[in-house]
N, C-alpha and C positions, 0 to 999 in steps of 0.2 A: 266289841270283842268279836275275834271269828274262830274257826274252831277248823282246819282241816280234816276231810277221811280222806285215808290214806289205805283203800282195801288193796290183799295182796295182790290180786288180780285185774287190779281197775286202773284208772286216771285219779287224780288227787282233785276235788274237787273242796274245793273252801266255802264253807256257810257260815252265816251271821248265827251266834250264838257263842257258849264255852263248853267244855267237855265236865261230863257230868249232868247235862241239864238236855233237851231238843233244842235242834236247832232252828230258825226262823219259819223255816218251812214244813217244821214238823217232825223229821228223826230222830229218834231216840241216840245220843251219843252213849248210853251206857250198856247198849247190849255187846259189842266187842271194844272193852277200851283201848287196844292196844291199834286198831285203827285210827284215832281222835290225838288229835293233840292241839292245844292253843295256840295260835297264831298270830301277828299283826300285818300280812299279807292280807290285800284286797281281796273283796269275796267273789267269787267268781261262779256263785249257783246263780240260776236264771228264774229260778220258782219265785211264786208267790209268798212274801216274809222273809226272805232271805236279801234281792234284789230291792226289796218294796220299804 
């Protein structure tokens, strides 16, 4: 599963994980949920556990 943010001011970046829960490499997706949403596009973070 991966988990899009999607912040107002940034690029979209997709990590391995779901919303609700951190992602592979450690973010919290519950501090603004309206950033986060569930995806099936490839993950495109480069961190360690997201990538790995």
């Amino acid at each position: 599963m991966a988990v899009r943010h999607s912040p107002p001011n940034g690029e979209s970046i997709i990590h391995q994980g779901k919303k609700g829960t951190k992602t592979g490499c450690g973010i919290s997706t519950t501090g603004h949920p309206s950033h986060w949403t569930n995806t099936n596009s490839p993950i495109t973070c480069n961190k360690n556990g997201c990538k790995n």
